[in-house]
N, C-alpha and C positions, 0 to 999 in steps of 0.2 A: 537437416535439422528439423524436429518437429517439435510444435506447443503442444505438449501435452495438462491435461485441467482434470484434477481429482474433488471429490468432496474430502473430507475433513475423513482421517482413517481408511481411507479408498486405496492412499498411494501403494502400490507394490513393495513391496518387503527389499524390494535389493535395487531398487528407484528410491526408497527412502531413504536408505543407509546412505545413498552418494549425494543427495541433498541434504543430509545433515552432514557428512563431511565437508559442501562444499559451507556450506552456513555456515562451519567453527573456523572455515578461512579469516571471516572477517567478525562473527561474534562467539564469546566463549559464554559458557554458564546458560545459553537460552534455553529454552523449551520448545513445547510443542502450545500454539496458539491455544488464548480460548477457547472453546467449542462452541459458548456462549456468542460469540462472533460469527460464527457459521462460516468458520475459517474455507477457503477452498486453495490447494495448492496448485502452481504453475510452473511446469518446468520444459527447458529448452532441450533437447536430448536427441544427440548424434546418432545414427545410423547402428552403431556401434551399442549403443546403449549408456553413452557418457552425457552424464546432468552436466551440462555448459551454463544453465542459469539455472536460477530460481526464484522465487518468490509468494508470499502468500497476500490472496486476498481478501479483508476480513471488513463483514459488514453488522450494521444495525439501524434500528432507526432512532433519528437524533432530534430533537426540536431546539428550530433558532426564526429567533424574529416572531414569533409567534405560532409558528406551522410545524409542520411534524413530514420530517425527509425522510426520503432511505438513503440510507450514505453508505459506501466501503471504498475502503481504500486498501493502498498497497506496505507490505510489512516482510522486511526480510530479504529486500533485496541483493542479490548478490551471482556476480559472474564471477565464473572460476577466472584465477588468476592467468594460468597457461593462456586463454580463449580471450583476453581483455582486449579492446579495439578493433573487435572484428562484427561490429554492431547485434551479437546475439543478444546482450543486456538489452540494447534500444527493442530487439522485436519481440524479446520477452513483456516489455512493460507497455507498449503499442499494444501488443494482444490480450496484455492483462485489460488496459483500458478500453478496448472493444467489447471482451468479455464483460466487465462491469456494465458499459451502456446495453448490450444487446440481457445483461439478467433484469434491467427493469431499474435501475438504480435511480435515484432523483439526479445523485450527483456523487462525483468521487473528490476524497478527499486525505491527504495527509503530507507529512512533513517529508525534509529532507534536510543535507547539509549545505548550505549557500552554494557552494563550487559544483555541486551535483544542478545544479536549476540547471543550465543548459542541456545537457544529458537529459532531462524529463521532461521537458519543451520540445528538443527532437524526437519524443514517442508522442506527440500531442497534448497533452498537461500545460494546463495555463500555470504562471506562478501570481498569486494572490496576495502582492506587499501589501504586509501594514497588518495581516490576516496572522492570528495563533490562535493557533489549537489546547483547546485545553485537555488533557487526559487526566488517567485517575479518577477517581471518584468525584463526586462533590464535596464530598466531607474529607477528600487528602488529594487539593488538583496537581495536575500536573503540565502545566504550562509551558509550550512550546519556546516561549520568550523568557524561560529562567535562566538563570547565572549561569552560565561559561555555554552557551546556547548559540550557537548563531546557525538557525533555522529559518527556513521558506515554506509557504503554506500553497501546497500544488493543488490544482483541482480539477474539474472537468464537469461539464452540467452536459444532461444528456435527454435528460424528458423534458417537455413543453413547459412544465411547473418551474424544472429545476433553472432550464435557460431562463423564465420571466425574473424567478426571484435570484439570477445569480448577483446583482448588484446589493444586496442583502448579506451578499457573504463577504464583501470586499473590505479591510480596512477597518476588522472586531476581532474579537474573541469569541469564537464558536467552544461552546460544549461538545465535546465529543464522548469525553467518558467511557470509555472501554474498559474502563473496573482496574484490577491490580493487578492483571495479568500482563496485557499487551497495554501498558499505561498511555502509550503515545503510537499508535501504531503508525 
């Protein structure tokens, strides 16, 4: 198996098609990320040419506490179903988070569903109680902690700045704002 890492429109025409097959395993109606986000896709793929995972990583910069980060995080994850349990998903989201520290990031940041927290603690991802994200605009948010919601806010601090001020991020509501596209990525 290898990670493979595209920029936004890079990926191969018939590597695309089997990560958007494997996407509509577990989301229907999505799209193709913001571009705005500086979407980059990551996918797990067998010798053979089979997408076992995927995932995109979509970044920007965010100001909380006063300071201005460069934040991205992880959106769209998903391991084909046949391939479940055989930790491609862990080395897929371990190398997304490498990949994030090693492009410069302050710190990585997004949600997930409660039962999923250990699954992204074993790719190295802190989980951040008490921490929601808010998506959406400002003027229509979109908050991690809404109605029928039961969400965890994962993170990872990777530059010097991001480790000082990671206690800043613990236990609020960060603005994340990625617009109407990827409301909550």
């Amino acid at each position: 198996m290898q990670v493979r890492t595209y920029a936004d429109g890079c990926v191969p025409a018939e590597l695309a098609a089997r990560a958007e097959a494997l996407r509509a395993q577990v989301w229907t109606g999505g799209g193709p990320p913001d571009p705005e986000l500086r979407p980059v896709a990551m996918l797990l793929v067998s010798p053979e040419g089979e997408v076992t995972a995927a995932l995109d990583v979509l970044s920007k910069d965010i100001d909380h506490a006063g300071r201005r980060y460069r934040a991205a995080g992880l959106s769209a994850v998903v391991t084909d179903r046949a391939h479940r349990g055989r930790g491609h998903g862990r080395r897929l989201v371990a190398a997304a988070r490498a990949w994030i520290a090693a492009d410069g990031a302050d710190l990585g940041l997004f949600t997930c569903d409660r039962p999923l927290r250990p699954f992204y603690e074993s790719a190295g991802w802190e989980a951040l109680e008490g921490t929601v994200l808010v998506g959406g605009t400002p003027g229509d948010p979109f908050p991690s902690d809404g109605p029928g919601f039961d969400k965890v806010t994962m993170a990872g601090f990777f530059t010097a700045r991001g480790r000082r001020d990671a206690g800043a991020f613990r236990g609020c509501r960060i603005g994340l704002y990625p617009g109407d596209i990827d409301r909550l990525w």
